[in-house]
Biotite code that builds the C-alpha atoms (Angstrom):
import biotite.structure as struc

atoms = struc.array([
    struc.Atom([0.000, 0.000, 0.000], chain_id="A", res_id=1, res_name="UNK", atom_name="CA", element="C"),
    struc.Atom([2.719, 1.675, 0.523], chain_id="A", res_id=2, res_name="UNK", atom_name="CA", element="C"),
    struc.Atom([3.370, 5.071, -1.793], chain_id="A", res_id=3, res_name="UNK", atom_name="CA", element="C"),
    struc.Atom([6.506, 7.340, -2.229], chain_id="A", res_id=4, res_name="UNK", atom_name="CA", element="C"),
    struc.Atom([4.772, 10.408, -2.833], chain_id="A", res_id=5, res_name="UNK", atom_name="CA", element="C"),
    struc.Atom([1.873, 9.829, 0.186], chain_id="A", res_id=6, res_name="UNK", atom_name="CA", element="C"),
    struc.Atom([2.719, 12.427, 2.865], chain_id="A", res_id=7, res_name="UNK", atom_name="CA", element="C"),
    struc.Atom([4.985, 11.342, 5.803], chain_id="A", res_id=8, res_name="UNK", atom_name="CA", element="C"),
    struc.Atom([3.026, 10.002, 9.331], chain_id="A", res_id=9, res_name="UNK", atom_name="CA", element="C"),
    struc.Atom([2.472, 13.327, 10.935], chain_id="A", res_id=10, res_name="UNK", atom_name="CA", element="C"),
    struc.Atom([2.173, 11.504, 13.948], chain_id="A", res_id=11, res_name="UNK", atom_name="CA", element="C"),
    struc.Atom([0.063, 10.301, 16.789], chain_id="A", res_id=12, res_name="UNK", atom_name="CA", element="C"),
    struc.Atom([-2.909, 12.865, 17.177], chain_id="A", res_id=13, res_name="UNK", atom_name="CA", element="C"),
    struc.Atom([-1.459, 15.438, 15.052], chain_id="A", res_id=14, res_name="UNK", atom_name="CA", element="C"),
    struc.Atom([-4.432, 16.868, 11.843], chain_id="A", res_id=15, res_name="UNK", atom_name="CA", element="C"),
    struc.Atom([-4.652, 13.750, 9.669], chain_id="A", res_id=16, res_name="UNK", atom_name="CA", element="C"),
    struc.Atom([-2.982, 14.561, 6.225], chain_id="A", res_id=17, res_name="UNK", atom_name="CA", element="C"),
    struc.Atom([-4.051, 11.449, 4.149], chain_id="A", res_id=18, res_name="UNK", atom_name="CA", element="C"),
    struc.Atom([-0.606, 9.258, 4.879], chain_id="A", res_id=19, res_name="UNK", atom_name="CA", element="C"),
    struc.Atom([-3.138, 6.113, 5.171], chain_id="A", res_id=20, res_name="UNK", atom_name="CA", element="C"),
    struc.Atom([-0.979, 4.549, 8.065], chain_id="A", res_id=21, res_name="UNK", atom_name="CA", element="C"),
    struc.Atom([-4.263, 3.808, 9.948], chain_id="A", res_id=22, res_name="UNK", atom_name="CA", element="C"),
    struc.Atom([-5.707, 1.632, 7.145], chain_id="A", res_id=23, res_name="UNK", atom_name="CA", element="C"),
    struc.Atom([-2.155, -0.387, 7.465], chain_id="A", res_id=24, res_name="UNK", atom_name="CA", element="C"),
    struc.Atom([-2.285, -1.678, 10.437], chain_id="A", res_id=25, res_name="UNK", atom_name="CA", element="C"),
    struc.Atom([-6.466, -3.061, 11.667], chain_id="A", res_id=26, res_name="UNK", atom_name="CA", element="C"),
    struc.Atom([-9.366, -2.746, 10.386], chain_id="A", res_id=27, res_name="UNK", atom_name="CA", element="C"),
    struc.Atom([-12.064, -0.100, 10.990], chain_id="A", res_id=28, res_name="UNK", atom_name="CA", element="C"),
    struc.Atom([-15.429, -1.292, 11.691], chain_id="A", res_id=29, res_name="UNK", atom_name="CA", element="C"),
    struc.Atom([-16.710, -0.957, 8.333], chain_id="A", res_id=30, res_name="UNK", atom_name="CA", element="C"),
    struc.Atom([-13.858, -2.494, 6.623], chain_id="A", res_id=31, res_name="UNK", atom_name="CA", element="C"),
    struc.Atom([-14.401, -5.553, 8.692], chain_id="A", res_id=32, res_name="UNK", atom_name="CA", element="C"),
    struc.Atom([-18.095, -5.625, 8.730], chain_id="A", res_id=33, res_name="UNK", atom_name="CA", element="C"),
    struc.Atom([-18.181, -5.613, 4.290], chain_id="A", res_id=34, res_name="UNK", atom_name="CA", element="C"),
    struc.Atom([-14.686, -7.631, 4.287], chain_id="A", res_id=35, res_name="UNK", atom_name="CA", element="C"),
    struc.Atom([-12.834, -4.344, 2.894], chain_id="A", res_id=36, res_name="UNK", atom_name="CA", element="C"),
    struc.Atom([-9.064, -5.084, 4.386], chain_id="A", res_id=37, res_name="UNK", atom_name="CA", element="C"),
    struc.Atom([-6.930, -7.282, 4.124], chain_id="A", res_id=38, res_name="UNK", atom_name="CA", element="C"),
    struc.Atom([-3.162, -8.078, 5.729], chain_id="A", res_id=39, res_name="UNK", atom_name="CA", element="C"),
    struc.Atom([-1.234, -4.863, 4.690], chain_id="A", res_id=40, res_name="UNK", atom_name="CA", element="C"),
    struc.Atom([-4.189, -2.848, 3.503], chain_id="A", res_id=41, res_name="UNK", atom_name="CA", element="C"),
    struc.Atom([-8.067, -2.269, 3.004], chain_id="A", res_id=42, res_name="UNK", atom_name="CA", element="C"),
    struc.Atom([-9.574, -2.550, -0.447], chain_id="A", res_id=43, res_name="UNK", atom_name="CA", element="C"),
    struc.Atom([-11.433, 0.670, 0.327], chain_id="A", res_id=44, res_name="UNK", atom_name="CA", element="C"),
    struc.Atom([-8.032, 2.700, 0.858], chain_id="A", res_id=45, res_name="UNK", atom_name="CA", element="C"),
    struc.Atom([-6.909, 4.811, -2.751], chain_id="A", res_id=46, res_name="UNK", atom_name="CA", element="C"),
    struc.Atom([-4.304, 7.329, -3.776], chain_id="A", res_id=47, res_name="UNK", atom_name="CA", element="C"),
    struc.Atom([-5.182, 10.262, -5.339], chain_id="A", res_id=48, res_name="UNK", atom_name="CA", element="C"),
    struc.Atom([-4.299, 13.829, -5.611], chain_id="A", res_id=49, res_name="UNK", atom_name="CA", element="C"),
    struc.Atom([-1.083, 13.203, -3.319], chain_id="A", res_id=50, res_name="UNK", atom_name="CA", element="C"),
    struc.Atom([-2.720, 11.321, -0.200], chain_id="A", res_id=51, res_name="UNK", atom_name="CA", element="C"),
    struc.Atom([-4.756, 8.445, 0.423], chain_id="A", res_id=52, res_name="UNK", atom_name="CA", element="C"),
    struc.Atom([-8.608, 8.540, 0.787], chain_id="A", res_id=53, res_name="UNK", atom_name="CA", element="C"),
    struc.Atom([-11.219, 6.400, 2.112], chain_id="A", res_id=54, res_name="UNK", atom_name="CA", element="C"),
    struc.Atom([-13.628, 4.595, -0.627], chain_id="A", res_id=55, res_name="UNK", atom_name="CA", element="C"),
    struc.Atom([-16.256, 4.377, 2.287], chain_id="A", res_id=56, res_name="UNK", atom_name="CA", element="C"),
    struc.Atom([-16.456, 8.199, 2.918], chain_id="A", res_id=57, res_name="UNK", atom_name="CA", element="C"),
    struc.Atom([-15.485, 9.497, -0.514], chain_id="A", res_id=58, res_name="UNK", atom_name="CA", element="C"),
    struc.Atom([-17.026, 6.858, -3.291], chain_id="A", res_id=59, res_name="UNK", atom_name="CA", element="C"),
    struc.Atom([-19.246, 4.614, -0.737], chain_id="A", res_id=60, res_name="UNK", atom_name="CA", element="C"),
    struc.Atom([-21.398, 3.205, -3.842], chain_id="A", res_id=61, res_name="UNK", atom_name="CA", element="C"),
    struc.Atom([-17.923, 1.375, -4.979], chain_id="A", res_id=62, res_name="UNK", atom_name="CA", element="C"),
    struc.Atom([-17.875, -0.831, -1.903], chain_id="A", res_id=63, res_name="UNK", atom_name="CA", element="C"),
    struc.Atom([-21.554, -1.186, -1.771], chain_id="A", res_id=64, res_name="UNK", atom_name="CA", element="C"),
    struc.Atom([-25.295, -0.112, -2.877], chain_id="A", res_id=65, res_name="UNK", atom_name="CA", element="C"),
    struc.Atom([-26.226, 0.085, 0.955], chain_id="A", res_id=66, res_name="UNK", atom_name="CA", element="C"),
    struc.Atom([-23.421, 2.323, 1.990], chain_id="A", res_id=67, res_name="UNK", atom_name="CA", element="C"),
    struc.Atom([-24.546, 5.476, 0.591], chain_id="A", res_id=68, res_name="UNK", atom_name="CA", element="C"),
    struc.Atom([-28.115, 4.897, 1.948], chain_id="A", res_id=69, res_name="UNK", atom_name="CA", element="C"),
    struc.Atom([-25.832, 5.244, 5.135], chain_id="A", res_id=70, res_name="UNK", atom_name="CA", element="C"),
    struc.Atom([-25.801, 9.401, 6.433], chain_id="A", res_id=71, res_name="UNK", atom_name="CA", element="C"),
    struc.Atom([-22.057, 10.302, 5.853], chain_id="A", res_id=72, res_name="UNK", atom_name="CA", element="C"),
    struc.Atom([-21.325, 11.760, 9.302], chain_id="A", res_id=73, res_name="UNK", atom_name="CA", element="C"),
    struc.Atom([-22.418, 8.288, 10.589], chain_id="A", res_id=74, res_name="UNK", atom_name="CA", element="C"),
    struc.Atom([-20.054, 6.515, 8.255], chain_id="A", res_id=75, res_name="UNK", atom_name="CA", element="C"),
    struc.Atom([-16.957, 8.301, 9.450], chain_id="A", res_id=76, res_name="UNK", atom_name="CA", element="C"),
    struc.Atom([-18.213, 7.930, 12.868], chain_id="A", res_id=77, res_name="UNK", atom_name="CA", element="C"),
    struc.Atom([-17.722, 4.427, 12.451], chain_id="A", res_id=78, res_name="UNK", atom_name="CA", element="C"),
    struc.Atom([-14.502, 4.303, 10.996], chain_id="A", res_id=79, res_name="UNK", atom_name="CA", element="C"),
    struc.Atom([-13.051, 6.570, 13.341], chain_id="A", res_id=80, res_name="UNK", atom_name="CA", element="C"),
    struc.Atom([-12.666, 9.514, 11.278], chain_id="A", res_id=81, res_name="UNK", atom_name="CA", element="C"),
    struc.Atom([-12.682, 12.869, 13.749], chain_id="A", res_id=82, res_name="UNK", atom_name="CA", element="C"),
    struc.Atom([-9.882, 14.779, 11.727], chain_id="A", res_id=83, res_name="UNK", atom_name="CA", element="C"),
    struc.Atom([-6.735, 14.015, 13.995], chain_id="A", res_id=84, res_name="UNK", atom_name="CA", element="C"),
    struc.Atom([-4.313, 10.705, 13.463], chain_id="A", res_id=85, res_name="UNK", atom_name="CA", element="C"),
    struc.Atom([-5.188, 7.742, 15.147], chain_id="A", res_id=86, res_name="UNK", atom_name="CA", element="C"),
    struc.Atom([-2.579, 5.495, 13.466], chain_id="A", res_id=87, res_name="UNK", atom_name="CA", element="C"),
    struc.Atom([0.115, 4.703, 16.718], chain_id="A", res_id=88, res_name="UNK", atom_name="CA", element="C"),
    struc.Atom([2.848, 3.424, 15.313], chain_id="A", res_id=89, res_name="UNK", atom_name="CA", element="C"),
    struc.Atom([5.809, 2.029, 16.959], chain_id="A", res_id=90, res_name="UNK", atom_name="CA", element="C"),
])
């Protein structure tokens, strides 16, 4: 999953800036509730535009017809998206 020109990890709780760390290492609850990821990355995880977005917030009708049906705030909600890095690496 890994790409050259994705930002660097900005770190542990510092403003998420679309390094897609956090998809590398679990899955959210979405991802594991439609069988999205996978050992090294989640199927809903692409690179565009110089960072890495999330299929389920960005193009939900790719992963499924239900998921857009699904209010958006709820979907990040569930896949932990609040705007600050969750990704703890070691």
């Amino acid at each position: 999953m890994s790409n050259a020109s994705a930002p660097p990890y900005p770190g542990y709780h510092a403003p998420c800036n679309g390094c897609g760390e956090c998809c590398r290492f679990g899955p959210c609850h979405l991802s594991s509730q439609y069988g999205l990821w996978r050992e090294g990355a989640c199927v809903a995880l692409r690179f565009g535009a110089g960072r890495y977005w999330c299929d389920v917030i960005t193009q939900p009708q790719r992963i499924s017809a239900r998921l857009p049906k699904i209010p958006r705030r709820i979907r990040q909600d569930a896949i932990g998206i609040v705007g600050i890095c969750d990704a703890k690496k070691a």
